[in-house]
C-alpha positions as CSV (number, residue, x, y, z in Angstrom):
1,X,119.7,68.6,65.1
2,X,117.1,66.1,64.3
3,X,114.0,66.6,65.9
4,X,114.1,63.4,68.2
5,X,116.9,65.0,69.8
6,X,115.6,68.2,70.6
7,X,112.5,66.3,71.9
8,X,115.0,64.7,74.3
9,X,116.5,68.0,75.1
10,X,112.9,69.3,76.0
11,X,112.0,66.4,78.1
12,X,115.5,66.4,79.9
13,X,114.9,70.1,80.9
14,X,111.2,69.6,81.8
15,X,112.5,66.8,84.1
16,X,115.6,68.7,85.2
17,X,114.4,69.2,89.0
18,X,113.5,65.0,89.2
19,X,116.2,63.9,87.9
20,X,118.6,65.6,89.9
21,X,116.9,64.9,92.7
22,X,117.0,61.4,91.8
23,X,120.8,61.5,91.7
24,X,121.3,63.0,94.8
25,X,119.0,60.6,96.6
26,X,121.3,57.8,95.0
27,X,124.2,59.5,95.5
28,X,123.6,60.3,99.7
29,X,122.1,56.9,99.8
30,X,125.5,54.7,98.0
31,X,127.5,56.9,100.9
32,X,125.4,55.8,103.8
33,X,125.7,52.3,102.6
34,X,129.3,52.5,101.8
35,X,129.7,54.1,105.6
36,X,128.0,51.5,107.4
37,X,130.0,48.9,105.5
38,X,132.8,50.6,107.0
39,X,132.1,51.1,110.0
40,X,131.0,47.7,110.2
41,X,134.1,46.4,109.2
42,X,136.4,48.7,111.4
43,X,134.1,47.5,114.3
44,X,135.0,43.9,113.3
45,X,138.5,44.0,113.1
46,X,139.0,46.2,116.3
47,X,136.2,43.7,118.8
48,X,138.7,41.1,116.9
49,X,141.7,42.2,118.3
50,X,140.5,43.2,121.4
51,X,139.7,39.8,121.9
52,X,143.0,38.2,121.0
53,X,145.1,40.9,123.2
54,X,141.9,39.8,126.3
55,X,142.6,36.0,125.8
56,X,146.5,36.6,125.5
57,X,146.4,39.0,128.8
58,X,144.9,36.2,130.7
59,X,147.2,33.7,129.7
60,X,149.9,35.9,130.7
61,X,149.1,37.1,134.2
62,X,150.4,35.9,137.1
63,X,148.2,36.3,140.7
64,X,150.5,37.2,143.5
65,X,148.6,37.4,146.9
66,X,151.1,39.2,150.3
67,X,149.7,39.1,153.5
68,X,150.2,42.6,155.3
69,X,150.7,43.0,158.9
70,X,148.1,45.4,160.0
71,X,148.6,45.3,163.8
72,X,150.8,48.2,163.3
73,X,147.4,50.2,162.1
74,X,145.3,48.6,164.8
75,X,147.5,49.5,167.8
76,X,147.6,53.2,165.9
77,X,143.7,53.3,165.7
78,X,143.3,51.9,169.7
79,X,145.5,54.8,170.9
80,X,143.4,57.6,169.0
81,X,140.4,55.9,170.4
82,X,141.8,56.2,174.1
């Protein structure tokens, strides 16, 4: 080996601890990114849709108001109060 290379291969294993520790910094930090890109994403599409199916359920419901009879319940109540 010529001796530039085996002064790289010194100064690689002198720097061994750094530069791994470099690459795992770059490495944790490109998955946190890539994660909140997701997530980001998924959060998107899903407020998207729950919009449409909100704005489509409105358009599609009917009110429908019944009067009840509650005399029944009132002349029940009187008597227990007698």
């Amino acid at each position: 080996m010529s001796q530039q290379k085996v002064d790289q291969k010194k100064l690689d294993k002198k720097n061994r601890r750094s530069i791994l520790r470099k690459k795992k910094i770059e490495e944790v930090l490109s998955i946190t990114v890539v994660s909140i890109i997701a997530l980001a994403i998924v959060a998107w599409v899903g407020y998207s849709i729950y919009g449409k199916v909100q704005t489509a359920a409105e358009q599609n419901t009917t009110h429908e108001y019944v009067d009840i009879d509650a005399s029944a319940i009132q002349d029940y109540l009187s008597t227990l109060n007698q």
